[in-house]
C-alpha positions as CSV (number, residue, x, y, z in Angstrom):
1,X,-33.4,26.5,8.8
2,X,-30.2,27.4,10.5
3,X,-27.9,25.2,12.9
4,X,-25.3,26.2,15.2
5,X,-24.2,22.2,15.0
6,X,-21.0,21.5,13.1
7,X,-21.2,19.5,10.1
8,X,-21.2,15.5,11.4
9,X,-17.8,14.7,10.3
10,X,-17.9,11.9,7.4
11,X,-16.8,8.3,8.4
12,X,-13.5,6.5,7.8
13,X,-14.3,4.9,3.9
14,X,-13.9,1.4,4.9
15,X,-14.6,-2.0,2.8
16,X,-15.5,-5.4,4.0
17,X,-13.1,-8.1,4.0
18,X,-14.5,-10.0,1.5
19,X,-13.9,-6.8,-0.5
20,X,-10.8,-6.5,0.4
21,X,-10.1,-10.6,-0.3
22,X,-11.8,-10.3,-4.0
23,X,-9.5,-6.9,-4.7
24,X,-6.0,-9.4,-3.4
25,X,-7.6,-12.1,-5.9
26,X,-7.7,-9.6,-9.1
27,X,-4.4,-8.1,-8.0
28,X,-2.6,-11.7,-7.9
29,X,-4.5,-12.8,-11.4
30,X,-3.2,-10.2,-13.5
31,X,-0.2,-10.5,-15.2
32,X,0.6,-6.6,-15.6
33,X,2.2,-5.0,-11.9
34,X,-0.5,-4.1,-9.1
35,X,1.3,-0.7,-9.5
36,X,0.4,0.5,-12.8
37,X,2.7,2.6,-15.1
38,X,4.4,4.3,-11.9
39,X,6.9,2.6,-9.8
40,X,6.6,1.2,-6.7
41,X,7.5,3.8,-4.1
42,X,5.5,6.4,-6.4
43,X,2.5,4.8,-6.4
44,X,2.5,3.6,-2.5
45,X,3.9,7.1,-1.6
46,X,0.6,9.0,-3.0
47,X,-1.3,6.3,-0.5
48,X,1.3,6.3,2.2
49,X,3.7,8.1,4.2
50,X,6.6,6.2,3.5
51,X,9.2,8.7,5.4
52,X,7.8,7.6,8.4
53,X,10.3,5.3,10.7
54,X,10.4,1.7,10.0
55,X,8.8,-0.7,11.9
56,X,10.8,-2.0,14.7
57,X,12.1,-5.2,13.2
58,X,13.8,-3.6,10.5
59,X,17.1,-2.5,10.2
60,X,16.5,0.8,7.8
61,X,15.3,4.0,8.9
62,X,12.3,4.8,7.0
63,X,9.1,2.4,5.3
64,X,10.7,4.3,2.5
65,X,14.1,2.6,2.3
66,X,12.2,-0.7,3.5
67,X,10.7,-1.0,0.5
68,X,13.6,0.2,-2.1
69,X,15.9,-2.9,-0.1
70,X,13.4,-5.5,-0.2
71,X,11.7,-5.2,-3.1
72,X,14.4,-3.1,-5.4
73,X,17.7,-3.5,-4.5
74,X,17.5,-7.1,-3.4
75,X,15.0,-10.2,-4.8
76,X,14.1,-12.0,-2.2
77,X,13.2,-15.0,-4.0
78,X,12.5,-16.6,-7.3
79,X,9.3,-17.2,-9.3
80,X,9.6,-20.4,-11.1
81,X,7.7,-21.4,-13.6
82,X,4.6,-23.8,-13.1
């Protein structure tokens, strides 16, 4: 049996938020980094476009540079111990 029909296009892959509340959990209990052996910027930049402008209440140009300022170059804050 033949159709002239397109194939139905596949939906967005989505997950619940209690999925995505559980996955923050495991991510925050571990003690290695969420990122794995890559760095930052590699790892989000194989997920993101992160050459794309900056939102508009930041002062660099690109997500890209965003990220390398606030979470590279600078530290934000300290992590005390408990």
């Amino acid at each position: 049996m033949t159709s002239s029909d397109p194939a139905p296009a596949h939906p967005q892959p989505s997950i619940t938020a209690v999925t995505q509340y559980e996955i923050f959990n495991y991510l925050r209990g571990i003690s290695s980094p969420w990122w794995g052996r890559l760095d930052e910027v590699t790892f989000l930049e194989d997920l993101y476009d992160l050459d794309q402008p900056a939102p508009e209440n930041s002062r660099l140009p690109t997500v890209r540079a965003d990220i390398q300022q606030h979470r590279i170059k600078t530290v934000s804050y300290v992590v005390r111990g408990r």
